[in-house]
C-alpha positions as CSV (number, residue, x, y, z in Angstrom):
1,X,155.6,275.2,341.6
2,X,157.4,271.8,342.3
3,X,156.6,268.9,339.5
4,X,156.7,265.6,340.9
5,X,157.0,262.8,338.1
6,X,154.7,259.8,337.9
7,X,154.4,256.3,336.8
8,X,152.3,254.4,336.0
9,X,151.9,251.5,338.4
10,X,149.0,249.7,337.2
11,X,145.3,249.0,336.9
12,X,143.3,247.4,339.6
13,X,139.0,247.0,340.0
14,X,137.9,249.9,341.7
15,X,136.6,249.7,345.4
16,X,134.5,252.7,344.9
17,X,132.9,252.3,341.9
18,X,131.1,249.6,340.6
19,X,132.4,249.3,336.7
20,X,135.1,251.2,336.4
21,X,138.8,251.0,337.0
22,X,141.3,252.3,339.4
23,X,144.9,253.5,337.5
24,X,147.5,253.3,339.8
25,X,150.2,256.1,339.8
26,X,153.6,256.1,341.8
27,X,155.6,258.7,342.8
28,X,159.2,258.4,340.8
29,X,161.3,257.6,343.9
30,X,158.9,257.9,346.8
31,X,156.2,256.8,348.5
32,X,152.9,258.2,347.8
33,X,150.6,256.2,345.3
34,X,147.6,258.0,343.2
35,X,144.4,256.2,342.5
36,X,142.7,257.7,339.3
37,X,139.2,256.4,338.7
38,X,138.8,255.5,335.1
39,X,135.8,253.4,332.7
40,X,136.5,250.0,331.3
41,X,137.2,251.1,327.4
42,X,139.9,253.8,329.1
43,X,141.2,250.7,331.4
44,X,141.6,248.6,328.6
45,X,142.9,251.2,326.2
46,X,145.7,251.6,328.9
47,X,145.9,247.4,329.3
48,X,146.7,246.8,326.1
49,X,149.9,248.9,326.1
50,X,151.0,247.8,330.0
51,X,150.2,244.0,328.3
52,X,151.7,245.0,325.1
53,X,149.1,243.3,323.2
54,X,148.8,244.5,319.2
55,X,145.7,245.0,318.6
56,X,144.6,244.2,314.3
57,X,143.5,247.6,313.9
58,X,145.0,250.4,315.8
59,X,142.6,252.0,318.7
60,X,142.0,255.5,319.2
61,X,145.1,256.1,321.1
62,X,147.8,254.8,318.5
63,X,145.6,256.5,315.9
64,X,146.6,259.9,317.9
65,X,150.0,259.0,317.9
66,X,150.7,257.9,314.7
67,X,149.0,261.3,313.3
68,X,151.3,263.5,315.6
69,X,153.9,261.6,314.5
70,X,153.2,262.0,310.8
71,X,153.1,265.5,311.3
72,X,156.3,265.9,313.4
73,X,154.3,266.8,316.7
74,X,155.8,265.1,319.8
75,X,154.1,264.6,323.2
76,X,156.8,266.4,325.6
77,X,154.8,265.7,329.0
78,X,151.3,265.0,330.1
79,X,150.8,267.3,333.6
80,X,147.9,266.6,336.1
81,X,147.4,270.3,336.9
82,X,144.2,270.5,339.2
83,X,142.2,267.9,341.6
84,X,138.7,269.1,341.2
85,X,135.5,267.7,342.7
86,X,136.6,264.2,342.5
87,X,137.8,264.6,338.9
88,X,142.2,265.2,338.0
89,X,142.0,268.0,335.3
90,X,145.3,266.8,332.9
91,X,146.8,268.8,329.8
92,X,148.5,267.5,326.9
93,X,152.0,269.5,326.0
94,X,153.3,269.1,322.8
95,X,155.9,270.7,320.7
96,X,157.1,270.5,317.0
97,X,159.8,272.4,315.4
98,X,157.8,276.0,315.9
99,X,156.0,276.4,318.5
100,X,154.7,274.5,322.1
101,X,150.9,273.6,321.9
102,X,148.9,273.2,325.5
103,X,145.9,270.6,325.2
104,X,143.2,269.9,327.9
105,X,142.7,266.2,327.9
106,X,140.8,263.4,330.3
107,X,143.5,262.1,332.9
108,X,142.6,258.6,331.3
109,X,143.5,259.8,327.5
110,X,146.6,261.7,328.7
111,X,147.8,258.7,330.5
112,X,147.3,256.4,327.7
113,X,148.8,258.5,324.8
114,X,152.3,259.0,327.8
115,X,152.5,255.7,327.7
116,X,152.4,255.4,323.9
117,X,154.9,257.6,323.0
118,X,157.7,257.3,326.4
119,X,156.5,261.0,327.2
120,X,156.3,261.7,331.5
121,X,154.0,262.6,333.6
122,X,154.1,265.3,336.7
123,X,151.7,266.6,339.0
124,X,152.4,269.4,341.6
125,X,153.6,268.0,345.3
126,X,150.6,269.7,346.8
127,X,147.9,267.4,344.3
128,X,150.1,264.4,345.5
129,X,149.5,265.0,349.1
130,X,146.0,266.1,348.8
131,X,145.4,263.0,346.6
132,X,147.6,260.2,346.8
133,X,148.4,257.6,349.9
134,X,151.8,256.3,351.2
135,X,151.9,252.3,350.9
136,X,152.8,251.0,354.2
137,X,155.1,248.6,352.4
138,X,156.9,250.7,349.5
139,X,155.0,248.6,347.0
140,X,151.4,247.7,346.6
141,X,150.2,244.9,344.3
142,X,148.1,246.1,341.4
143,X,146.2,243.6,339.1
144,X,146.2,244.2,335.3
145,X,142.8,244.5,333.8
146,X,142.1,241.5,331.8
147,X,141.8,243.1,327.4
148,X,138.7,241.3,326.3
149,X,139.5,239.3,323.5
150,X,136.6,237.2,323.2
151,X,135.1,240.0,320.5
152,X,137.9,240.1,318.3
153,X,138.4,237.8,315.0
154,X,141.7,236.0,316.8
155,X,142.9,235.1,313.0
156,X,143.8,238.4,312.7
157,X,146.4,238.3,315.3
158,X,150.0,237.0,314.2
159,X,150.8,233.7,315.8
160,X,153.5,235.3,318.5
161,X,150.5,237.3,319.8
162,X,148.4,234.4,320.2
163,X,151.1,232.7,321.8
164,X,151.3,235.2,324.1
165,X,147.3,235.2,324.5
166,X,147.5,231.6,325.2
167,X,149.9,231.6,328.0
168,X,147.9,234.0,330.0
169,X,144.6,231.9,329.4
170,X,146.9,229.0,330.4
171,X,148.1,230.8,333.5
172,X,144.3,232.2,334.8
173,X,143.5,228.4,334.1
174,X,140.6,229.8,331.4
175,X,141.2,226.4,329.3
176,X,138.6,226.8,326.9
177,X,140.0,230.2,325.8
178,X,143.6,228.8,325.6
179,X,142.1,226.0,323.3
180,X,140.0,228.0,320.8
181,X,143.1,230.3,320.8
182,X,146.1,227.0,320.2
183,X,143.0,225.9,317.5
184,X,144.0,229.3,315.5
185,X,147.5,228.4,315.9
186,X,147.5,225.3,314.5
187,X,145.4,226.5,311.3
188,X,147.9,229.0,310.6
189,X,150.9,226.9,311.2
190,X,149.6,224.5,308.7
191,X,150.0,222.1,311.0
Protein backbone atom coordinates (compact mmCIF):
# COMPACT_ATOMS: atom_id res chain seq x y z
CA UNK A 1 0.00 0.00 0.00
CA UNK A 2 1.31 3.42 -1.27
CA UNK A 3 1.19 6.38 1.46
CA UNK A 4 0.73 9.66 0.02
CA UNK A 5 1.60 12.53 2.53
CA UNK A 6 -0.68 15.47 3.22
CA UNK A 7 -0.85 19.04 4.16
CA UNK A 8 -2.79 20.90 5.45
CA UNK A 9 -3.97 23.59 3.19
CA UNK A 10 -6.49 25.34 5.06
CA UNK A 11 -10.02 25.96 6.34
CA UNK A 12 -12.80 27.36 4.26
CA UNK A 13 -17.04 27.51 5.05
CA UNK A 14 -18.44 24.46 3.73
CA UNK A 15 -20.67 24.50 0.56
CA UNK A 16 -22.35 21.39 1.74
CA UNK A 17 -23.17 21.86 5.03
CA UNK A 18 -24.61 24.62 6.64
CA UNK A 19 -22.39 25.13 10.03
CA UNK A 20 -19.61 23.35 9.71
CA UNK A 21 -16.17 23.72 8.09
CA UNK A 22 -14.39 22.31 5.13
CA UNK A 23 -10.34 21.42 6.05
CA UNK A 24 -8.51 21.57 3.14
CA UNK A 25 -5.77 18.91 2.46
CA UNK A 26 -3.01 18.91 -0.40
CA UNK A 27 -1.22 16.38 -1.77
CA UNK A 28 2.80 16.94 -0.85
CA UNK A 29 3.94 17.61 -4.41
CA UNK A 30 0.82 17.07 -6.54
CA UNK A 31 -2.23 17.99 -7.49
CA UNK A 32 -5.20 16.47 -5.83
CA UNK A 33 -6.86 18.51 -2.94
CA UNK A 34 -9.04 16.78 -0.04
CA UNK A 35 -12.06 18.43 1.46
CA UNK A 36 -12.74 16.98 5.02
CA UNK A 37 -16.02 18.18 6.52
CA UNK A 38 -15.42 19.30 10.09
CA UNK A 39 -17.79 21.36 13.08
CA UNK A 40 -16.96 24.89 14.18
CA UNK A 41 -15.18 23.99 17.77
CA UNK A 42 -12.87 21.27 15.45
CA UNK A 43 -12.42 24.36 12.86
CA UNK A 44 -11.41 26.59 15.27
CA UNK A 45 -9.29 24.18 17.36
CA UNK A 46 -7.30 23.80 14.04
CA UNK A 47 -7.52 27.93 13.41
CA UNK A 48 -5.86 28.73 16.26
CA UNK A 49 -2.70 26.75 15.44
CA UNK A 50 -2.77 27.68 11.38
CA UNK A 51 -3.27 31.50 13.12
CA UNK A 52 -0.88 30.77 15.79
CA UNK A 53 -2.97 32.44 18.25
CA UNK A 54 -2.14 31.44 22.19
CA UNK A 55 -4.86 30.88 23.70
CA UNK A 56 -4.88 31.81 28.06
CA UNK A 57 -5.66 28.45 28.88
CA UNK A 58 -4.57 25.58 26.73
CA UNK A 59 -7.59 23.70 24.65
CA UNK A 60 -8.10 20.17 24.51
CA UNK A 61 -5.60 19.65 21.84
CA UNK A 62 -2.32 21.17 23.51
CA UNK A 63 -3.63 19.54 26.71
CA UNK A 64 -3.12 16.03 24.64
CA UNK A 65 0.09 17.04 23.67
CA UNK A 66 1.62 18.39 26.52
CA UNK A 67 0.49 14.95 28.45
CA UNK A 68 2.25 12.73 25.76
CA UNK A 69 4.95 14.82 26.01
CA UNK A 70 5.30 14.62 29.74
CA UNK A 71 5.26 11.08 29.40
CA UNK A 72 7.79 10.68 26.55
CA UNK A 73 4.98 9.50 24.01
CA UNK A 74 5.55 11.14 20.49
CA UNK A 75 2.92 11.38 17.65
CA UNK A 76 4.98 9.55 14.67
CA UNK A 77 2.11 10.05 11.99
CA UNK A 78 -1.60 10.57 11.85
CA UNK A 79 -2.92 8.01 8.67
CA UNK A 80 -6.42 8.48 7.03
CA UNK A 81 -6.90 4.76 6.53
CA UNK A 82 -10.55 4.37 5.25
CA UNK A 83 -13.29 6.71 3.34
CA UNK A 84 -16.49 5.44 4.68
CA UNK A 85 -20.06 6.61 4.16
CA UNK A 86 -19.09 10.16 3.85
CA UNK A 87 -16.96 10.01 7.01
CA UNK A 88 -12.46 9.59 6.72
CA UNK A 89 -11.75 6.97 9.50
CA UNK A 90 -8.01 8.38 10.82
CA UNK A 91 -5.62 6.59 13.48
CA UNK A 92 -3.28 8.09 15.75
CA UNK A 93 0.42 6.31 15.78
CA UNK A 94 2.52 6.89 18.44
CA UNK A 95 5.64 5.47 19.87
CA UNK A 96 7.83 5.91 23.02
CA UNK A 97 10.95 4.25 23.88
CA UNK A 98 9.05 0.52 24.10
CA UNK A 99 6.70 -0.03 22.15
CA UNK A 100 4.30 1.55 18.90
CA UNK A 101 0.68 2.37 20.18
CA UNK A 102 -2.21 2.51 17.18
CA UNK A 103 -5.15 4.95 18.25
CA UNK A 104 -8.48 5.49 16.34
CA UNK A 105 -9.17 9.13 16.30
CA UNK A 106 -11.81 11.72 14.38
CA UNK A 107 -10.01 13.02 11.14
CA UNK A 108 -10.64 16.49 12.81
CA UNK A 109 -8.66 15.57 16.23
CA UNK A 110 -5.90 13.76 14.30
CA UNK A 111 -5.40 16.69 12.19
CA UNK A 112 -5.20 19.06 14.92
CA UNK A 113 -2.89 17.23 17.32
CA UNK A 114 -0.36 16.64 13.54
CA UNK A 115 -0.27 19.98 13.45
CA UNK A 116 0.68 20.47 17.14
CA UNK A 117 3.38 18.40 17.42
CA UNK A 118 5.19 18.62 13.33
CA UNK A 119 4.00 14.94 13.09
CA UNK A 120 2.69 14.01 8.99
CA UNK A 121 -0.05 12.89 7.63
CA UNK A 122 -0.71 10.02 4.74
CA UNK A 123 -3.52 8.55 3.21
CA UNK A 124 -3.45 5.64 0.65
CA UNK A 125 -3.29 6.87 -3.34
CA UNK A 126 -6.55 5.01 -3.87
CA UNK A 127 -8.59 7.35 -0.86
CA UNK A 128 -6.98 10.29 -2.71
CA UNK A 129 -8.50 9.52 -5.91
CA UNK A 130 -11.69 8.29 -4.66
CA UNK A 131 -11.86 11.49 -2.53
CA UNK A 132 -9.94 14.36 -3.39
CA UNK A 133 -10.08 16.85 -6.70
CA UNK A 134 -7.26 18.21 -8.90
CA UNK A 135 -7.29 22.19 -8.78
CA UNK A 136 -7.42 23.35 -12.24
CA UNK A 137 -4.87 26.00 -11.29
CA UNK A 138 -2.22 24.05 -8.90
CA UNK A 139 -3.43 26.19 -6.08
CA UNK A 140 -6.86 26.98 -4.73
CA UNK A 141 -7.55 29.87 -2.24
CA UNK A 142 -8.72 28.71 1.11
CA UNK A 143 -10.06 31.27 3.78
CA UNK A 144 -9.03 30.88 7.43
CA UNK A 145 -11.85 30.49 9.85
CA UNK A 146 -12.09 33.57 11.86
CA UNK A 147 -11.10 32.18 16.20
CA UNK A 148 -13.90 33.90 18.00
CA UNK A 149 -12.52 36.05 20.48
CA UNK A 150 -15.34 38.01 21.48
CA UNK A 151 -15.90 35.36 24.55
CA UNK A 152 -12.58 35.49 25.90
CA UNK A 153 -11.33 37.92 28.89
CA UNK A 154 -8.75 39.78 26.13
CA UNK A 155 -6.64 40.89 29.49
CA UNK A 156 -5.51 37.64 29.68
CA UNK A 157 -3.65 37.71 26.41
CA UNK A 158 0.03 39.19 26.38
CA UNK A 159 0.16 42.44 24.52
CA UNK A 160 2.08 40.84 21.33
CA UNK A 161 -1.01 38.67 20.95
CA UNK A 162 -3.27 41.48 21.01
CA UNK A 163 -1.25 43.23 18.64
CA UNK A 164 -1.54 40.57 16.53
CA UNK A 165 -5.50 40.38 17.25
CA UNK A 166 -5.66 44.01 16.30
CA UNK A 167 -4.14 43.97 13.01
CA UNK A 168 -6.40 41.33 11.70
CA UNK A 169 -9.52 43.38 13.12
CA UNK A 170 -7.80 46.29 11.45
CA UNK A 171 -7.35 44.38 8.12
CA UNK A 172 -11.30 42.73 8.05
CA UNK A 173 -12.08 46.53 8.71
CA UNK A 174 -14.05 45.16 12.21
CA UNK A 175 -13.13 48.70 13.92
CA UNK A 176 -14.91 48.27 16.92
CA UNK A 177 -13.09 45.02 17.77
CA UNK A 178 -9.62 46.59 16.94
CA UNK A 179 -10.62 49.42 19.45
CA UNK A 180 -11.85 47.48 22.45
CA UNK A 181 -8.79 45.30 21.68
CA UNK A 182 -5.87 48.80 21.37
CA UNK A 183 -8.18 49.88 24.70
CA UNK A 184 -6.56 46.63 26.59
CA UNK A 185 -3.32 47.59 25.13
CA UNK A 186 -3.14 50.82 26.36
CA UNK A 187 -4.18 49.64 30.08
CA UNK A 188 -1.44 47.28 30.11
CA UNK A 189 1.16 49.46 28.66
CA UNK A 190 0.42 51.94 31.38
CA UNK A 191 0.07 54.25 28.93
Amino acid sequence: MEKVKLNVLGITSSQIQAGAYALVLSEEGGPYRIPVIVGVAEAQSIAVKLENVTPPRPLSHDLIVSLARAFGIGLEEVFLYKFENGVFLSELHFKDDDRKVVIDSRTSDAISLALRTGAPIYTTREILEKTGFVSEKGEIKVASVEVETKEIDLRKFAVEELEKMLAKCVEREEYERAAEIKRIIIEKRGE
